[in-house]
N, C-alpha and C positions, 0 to 999 in steps of 0.2 A: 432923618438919616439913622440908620441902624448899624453897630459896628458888633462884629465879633472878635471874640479873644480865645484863641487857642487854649488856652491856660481853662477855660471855663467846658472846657469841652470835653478835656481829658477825663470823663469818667472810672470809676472805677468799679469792676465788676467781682461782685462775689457770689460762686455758686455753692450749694448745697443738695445734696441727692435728696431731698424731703424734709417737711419742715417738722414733721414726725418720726421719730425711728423706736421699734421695739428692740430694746436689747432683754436677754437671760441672763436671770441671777449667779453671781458664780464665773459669768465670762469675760472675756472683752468684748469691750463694744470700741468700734472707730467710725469718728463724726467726719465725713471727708468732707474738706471744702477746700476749693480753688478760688482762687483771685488772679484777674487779670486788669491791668491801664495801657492807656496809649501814652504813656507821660515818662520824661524823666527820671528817674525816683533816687536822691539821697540817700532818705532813710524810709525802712517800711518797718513799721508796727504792728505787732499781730496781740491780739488779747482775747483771755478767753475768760468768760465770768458766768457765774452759776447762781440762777435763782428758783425759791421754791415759792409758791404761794405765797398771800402775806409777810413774806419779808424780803430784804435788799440785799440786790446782787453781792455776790462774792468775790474777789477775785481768786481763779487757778493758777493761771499762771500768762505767762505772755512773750513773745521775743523781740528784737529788733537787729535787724538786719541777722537774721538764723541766730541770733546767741539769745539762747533762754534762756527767760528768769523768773525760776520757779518761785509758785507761795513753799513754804517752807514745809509747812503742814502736809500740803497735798502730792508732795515731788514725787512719792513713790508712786500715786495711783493715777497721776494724770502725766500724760507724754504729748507733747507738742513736735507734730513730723514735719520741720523746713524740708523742702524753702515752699513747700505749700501750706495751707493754715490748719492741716488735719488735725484733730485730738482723738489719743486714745485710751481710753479708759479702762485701767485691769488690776483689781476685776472689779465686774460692775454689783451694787450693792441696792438692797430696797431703796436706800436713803437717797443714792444716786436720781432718781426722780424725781424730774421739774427743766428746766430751759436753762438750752445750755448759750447762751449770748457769744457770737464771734466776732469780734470788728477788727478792722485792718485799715489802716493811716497810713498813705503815701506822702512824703515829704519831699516835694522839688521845687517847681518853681510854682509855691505855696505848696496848702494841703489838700487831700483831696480823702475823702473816710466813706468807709460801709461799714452796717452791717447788718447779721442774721441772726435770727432764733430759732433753735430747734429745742419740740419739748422729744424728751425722753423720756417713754415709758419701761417700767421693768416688771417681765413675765416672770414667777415661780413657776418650775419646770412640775406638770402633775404628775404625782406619785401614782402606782399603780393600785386601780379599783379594788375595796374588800366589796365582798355582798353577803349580808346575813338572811336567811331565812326567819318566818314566824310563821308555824310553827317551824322549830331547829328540823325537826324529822325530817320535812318539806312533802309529803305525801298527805296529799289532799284527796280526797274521790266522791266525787257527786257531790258532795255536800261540803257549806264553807268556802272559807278566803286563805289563801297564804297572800304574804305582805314579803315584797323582796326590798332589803336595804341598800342601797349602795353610795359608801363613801369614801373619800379621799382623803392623807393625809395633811399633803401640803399642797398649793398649786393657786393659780392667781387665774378668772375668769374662766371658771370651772363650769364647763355643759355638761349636762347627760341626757345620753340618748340611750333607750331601753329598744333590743331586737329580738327578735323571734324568726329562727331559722334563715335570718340574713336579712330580715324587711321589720323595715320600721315597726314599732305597735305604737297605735293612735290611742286615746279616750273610747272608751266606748261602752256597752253593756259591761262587757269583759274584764275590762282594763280601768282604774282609776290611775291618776300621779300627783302626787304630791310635794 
């Protein structure tokens, strides 16, 4: 014989828009996440904890039943938005990088818990290209190399891509890159 129990059934659902998000330095960033059960509920628990690499979660902060209660440390830069489980972060900081942990406890008839990890990465916004000539003059003819420099201040996952009148330049006799 096989019996079920309502009770075991009541799942509980927590969504998140991606288990990755890039947030910019300098901004807010908002981790939205919904939850939904078919159950009861008491009391519901929301918490939110932060880990980097090599070491143990943190706690930010958490609510129960919409009344939040912040870590102490963190209350200005982290916001918790009832009555869904969103966090939002401002402003977002290099350090802010690494998983942000959400789990939510339903309390009725028993418990029933989720949860999710989203890592967050954070972009330095790139500053605008210098380019230096070698030689400075930059007037070459027939003969010899100029060497074009181009660098950036600040910026996180920095490409360059070098054009000639709107089209790519590849390698080639012409062209070396370094």
């Amino acid at each position: 014989f096989l019996h079920f129990y309502a009770g075991i059934c009541s799942a509980l659902k927590l969504t998140v828009p991606s288990h990755t998000i890039h947030g910019i330095e300098g901004q807010p960033l908002h981790l939205s996440v919904d939850y939904n059960f078919n159950a009861t509920a008491s009391e519901i628990q929301i918490i939110w904890l932060f880990e980097r690499s090599q070491s143990n979660p943190k706690y930010l902060l958490g609510s129960v039943n919409q009344r939040v209660v912040p870590d102490l440390e963190y209350q200005h830069k982290f916001t918790l938005l009832p009555p869904n489980a969103s966090l939002r972060i401002n402003p977002l900081h290099l350090s802010d990088e690494g998983n942000y942990i959400v789990k939510v406890n339903v309390r009725g008839n028993g418990t029933i818990a989720a949860s999710q990890k989203i890592q967050v990465t954070v972009d330095v916004p790139v500053t605008k290209p210098t380019v230096h000539t070698e030689p400075s003059s930059g007037v070459v003819e027939y003969v010899g190399n100029i060497t074009l420099k181009c660098t950036v201040d600040r910026g996180t996952r920095v490409t360059y891509q070098w054009m000639k009148n709107g089209k790519c330049l590849h390698a080639g006799p012409n062209y070396t890159f370094s």
